[in-house]
C-alpha positions as CSV (number, residue, x, y, z in Angstrom):
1,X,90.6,187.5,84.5
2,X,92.8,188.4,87.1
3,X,96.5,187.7,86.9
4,X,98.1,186.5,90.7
5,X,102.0,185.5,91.8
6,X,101.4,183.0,94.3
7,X,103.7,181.7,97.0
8,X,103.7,178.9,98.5
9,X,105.2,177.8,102.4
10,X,106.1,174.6,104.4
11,X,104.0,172.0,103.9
12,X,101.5,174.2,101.1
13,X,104.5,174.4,99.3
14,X,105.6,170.6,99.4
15,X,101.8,170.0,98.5
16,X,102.2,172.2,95.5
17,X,105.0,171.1,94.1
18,X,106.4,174.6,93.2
19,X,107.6,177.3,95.3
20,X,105.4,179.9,93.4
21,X,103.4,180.1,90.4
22,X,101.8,182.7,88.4
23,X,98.1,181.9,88.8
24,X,95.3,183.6,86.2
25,X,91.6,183.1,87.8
26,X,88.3,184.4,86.5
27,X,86.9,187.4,87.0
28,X,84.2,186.2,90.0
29,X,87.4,185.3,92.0
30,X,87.4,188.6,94.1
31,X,88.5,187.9,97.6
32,X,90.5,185.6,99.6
33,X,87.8,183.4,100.5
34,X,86.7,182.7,96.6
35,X,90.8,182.4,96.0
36,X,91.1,179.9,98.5
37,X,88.1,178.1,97.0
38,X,89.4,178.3,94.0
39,X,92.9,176.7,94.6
40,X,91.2,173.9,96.4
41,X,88.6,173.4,93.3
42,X,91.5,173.6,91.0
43,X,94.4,171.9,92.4
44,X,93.8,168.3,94.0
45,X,96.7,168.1,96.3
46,X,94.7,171.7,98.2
47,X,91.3,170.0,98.6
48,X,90.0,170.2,101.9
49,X,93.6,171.6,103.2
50,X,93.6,175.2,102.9
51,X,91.0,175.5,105.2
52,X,93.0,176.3,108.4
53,X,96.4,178.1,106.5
54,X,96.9,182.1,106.5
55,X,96.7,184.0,103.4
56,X,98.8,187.4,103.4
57,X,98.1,190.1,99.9
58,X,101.3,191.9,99.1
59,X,103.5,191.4,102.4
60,X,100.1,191.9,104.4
61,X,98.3,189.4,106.5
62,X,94.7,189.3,104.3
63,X,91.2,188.5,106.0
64,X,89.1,186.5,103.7
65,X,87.2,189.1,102.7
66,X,89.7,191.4,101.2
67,X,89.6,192.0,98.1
68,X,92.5,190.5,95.5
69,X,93.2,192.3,92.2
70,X,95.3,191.7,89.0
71,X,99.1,191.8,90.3
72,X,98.8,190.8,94.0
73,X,101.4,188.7,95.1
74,X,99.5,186.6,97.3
75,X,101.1,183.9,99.9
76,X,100.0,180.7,101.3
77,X,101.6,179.7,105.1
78,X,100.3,177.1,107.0
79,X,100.1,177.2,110.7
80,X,103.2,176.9,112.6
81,X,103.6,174.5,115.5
82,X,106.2,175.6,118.0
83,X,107.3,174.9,121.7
């Protein structure tokens, strides 16, 4: 099992219902893509909607293939709309 802090932004955040949350996933959970996959398997309010929002590993902007490990603090922002 691996043991994440994650964070959660904007609208992620209202969808949530928490600002962050320690999450504990299983061990074939190795990478971004398989968290964010994960989350949207396991929380009903993320299905489907995690598809377009950034993930960043400890303070850095993370590509779906990095890997995650036990004690990441991983965070959740959804695009940003500006003008």
């Amino acid at each position: 099992m691996t043991a994440l802090r994650v964070l959660y932004f904007a609208a992620v955040r209202d969808l949530a219902g928490v600002d962050e949350e320690a999450v504990t996933v299983p061990d074939d959970v190795t990478n971004v893509a398989e968290l964010r996959a994960w989350l949207e398997q396991h929380r009903e309010a993320f299905s489907g909607r995690l598809v377009a929002t950034r993930f960043a590993r400890n303070e850095t902007f993370a590509q779906d293939g990095d890997a995650i490990a036990t004690g990441d603090v991983i965070a959740i922002i959804p695009p940003v709309a500006g003008g």
